[in-house]
C-alpha positions, 0 to 999 in steps of 0.5 A: 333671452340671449342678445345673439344666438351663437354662430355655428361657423364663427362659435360666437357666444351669446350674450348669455354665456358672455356674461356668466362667463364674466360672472362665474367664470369657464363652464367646466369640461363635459368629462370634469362634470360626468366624473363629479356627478357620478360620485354625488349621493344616491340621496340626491335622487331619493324622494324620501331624503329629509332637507337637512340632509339634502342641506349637507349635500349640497353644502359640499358642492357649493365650490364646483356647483357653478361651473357644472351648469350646461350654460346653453341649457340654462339660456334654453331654459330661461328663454321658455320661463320668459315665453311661458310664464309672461315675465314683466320688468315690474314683477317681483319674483321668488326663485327657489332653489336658486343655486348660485343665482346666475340666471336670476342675476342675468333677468335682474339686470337685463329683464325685470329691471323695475322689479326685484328678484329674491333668490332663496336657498337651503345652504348657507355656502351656496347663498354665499355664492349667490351673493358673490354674482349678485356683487359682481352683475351690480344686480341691485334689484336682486336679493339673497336669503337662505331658507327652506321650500317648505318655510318660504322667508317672505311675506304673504301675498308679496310675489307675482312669481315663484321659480322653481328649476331643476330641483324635482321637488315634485318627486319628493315628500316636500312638494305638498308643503311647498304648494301650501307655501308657494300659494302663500307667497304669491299674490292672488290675481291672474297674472301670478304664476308658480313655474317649475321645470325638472327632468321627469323619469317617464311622461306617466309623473305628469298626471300626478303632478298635474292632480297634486297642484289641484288639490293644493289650490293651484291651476295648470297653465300649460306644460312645456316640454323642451330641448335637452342637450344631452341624453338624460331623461325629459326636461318638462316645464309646468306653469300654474296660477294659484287659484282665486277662492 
C-alpha cells in the first residue's frame, strides 16, 4: 500500500521503502544477498527439518536478515494481502513467522490503525529485531511474541487474520499442526481469513495444499499468483476462511 509507485526516470522511493529505510536501514546489494544465501543450511529448504533446528538457524541470520529483504517485493506482496484478504483498520491480525516485523509495522501504522497486530517468531534474537522497528515506527498497536507455529500464544477465537509470508510451511511436516492452531486462533465468521503465500517448486503442490486446508477445516478463497522480481520459482499467494461447523 505505497503512498507513490516509484519513478522510473526520477528513481523516487515510495513510501514504502522510505519508511523501511528509515526503520532498517539501505537494502543490501543484490551480490551481498546472492553470497549470504548461497552459504545457509541445506536444512532450511528440508520439509523434515524439526523446529528446534529451524529455531538455530535463524537465530544466527537475526543480524543481516533485515537488509536481505527485496523492499519492492515485500510492497508487492503487502499490496496483494490488502486486495486479497480485505484488511480492515479495526481487525486484529496475527502474523506468523514475521521476521523482524517491517511489513507489519508499516500496516500498523498506515492501515490497521483502530486494530492491533501481533508478530510472533520462533527466535528470540529475531523478535529482538522486531521489537526494535516496532520502537522506532512509534507503532503502538503492534506487539511482539516469540512463539511456534504449532503452539500460536494467543487465545481462541481472538484474530480476524492469520499471515503467514514467505516461510513454506506448507511443504514442511508443521503445516497440519499449524492448521489445527491457525483455525483456533481465528475468530469463526466470514470475514476472517488465514493468507499464506510462499514460492511453490512446480504448480502441481497447490492441489495438495489446497486438499490439506480441506481436511483440516479451512476453505480455499482464492489463489493469487504474483510478480517476482528476479528468476526463482512461483510466488503463490492462498486466502482461506475457516469453516463454520
Amino acid at each position: 500500500m505505497g503512498k507513490k509507485r516509484r519513478n522510473r526516470n526520477t528513481g523516487q522511493k515510495t513510501h514504502f521503502e522510505l519508511f523501511s529505510e528509515k526503520i532498517i536501514g539501505k537494502e543490501a546489494p543484490l551480490k551481498q544477498k546472492a553470497r549470504i544465501v548461497q552459504k545457509w543450511p541445506d536444512e532450511i529448504d528440508n520439509r523434515e527439518t524439526p523446529l528446534k533446528n529451524l529455531k538455530e538457524i535463524w537465530k544466527r541470520q537475526a543480524r543481516i536478515i533485515g537488509r536481505l529483504a527485496d523492499r519492492r517485493y515485500t510492497e508487492h506482496e503487502m499490496n496483494t494481502i490488502l486486495k486479497a484478504a480485505g484488511i480492515r483498520p479495526a481487525d486484529r491480525i496475527a502474523s506468523i513467522a514475521s521476521g523482524i516485523g517491517i511489513m507489519e509495522a508499516y500496516l500498523a501504522k498506515n492501515v490497521v490503525t483502530e486494530g492491533k497486530i501481533v508478530c510472533i517468531d520462533l527466535a528470540h534474537s529475531i523478535s529482538k529485531k522486531a521489537l526494535e522497528v516496532k520502537r522506532k515506527s512509534g507503532a503502538k498497536n503492534l506487539s511482539v511474541i516469540t512463539g511456534s507455529a504449532t503452539n500460536i500464544p494467543l487465545s481462541t477465537s481472538s484474530q480476524n487474520k492469520i499471515l503467514l509470508m514467505g516461510s513454506n510451511l506448507e511443504l514442511t511436516i508443521h503445516w497440519k499442526p499449524f492448521l489445527k492452531e491457525a483455525r483456533r486462533v481465528l475468530k469463526k465468521n466470514f470475514r476472517s481469513r488465514l493468507v499464506f503465500a510462499g514460492l511453490l517448486r512446480s504448480r502441481s503442490e497447490i492441489p495438495e495444499i489446497v486438499d490439506s486446508l480441506e481436511r483440516n477445516g479451512f476453505m480455499l478463497e482464492s489463489i493469487v499468483r504474483f510478480a517476482m522480481f528476479t528468476k526463482c520459482p512461483e510466488a503463490i499467494m492462498f486466502v482461506a476462511s475457516p469453516k463454520l461447523k
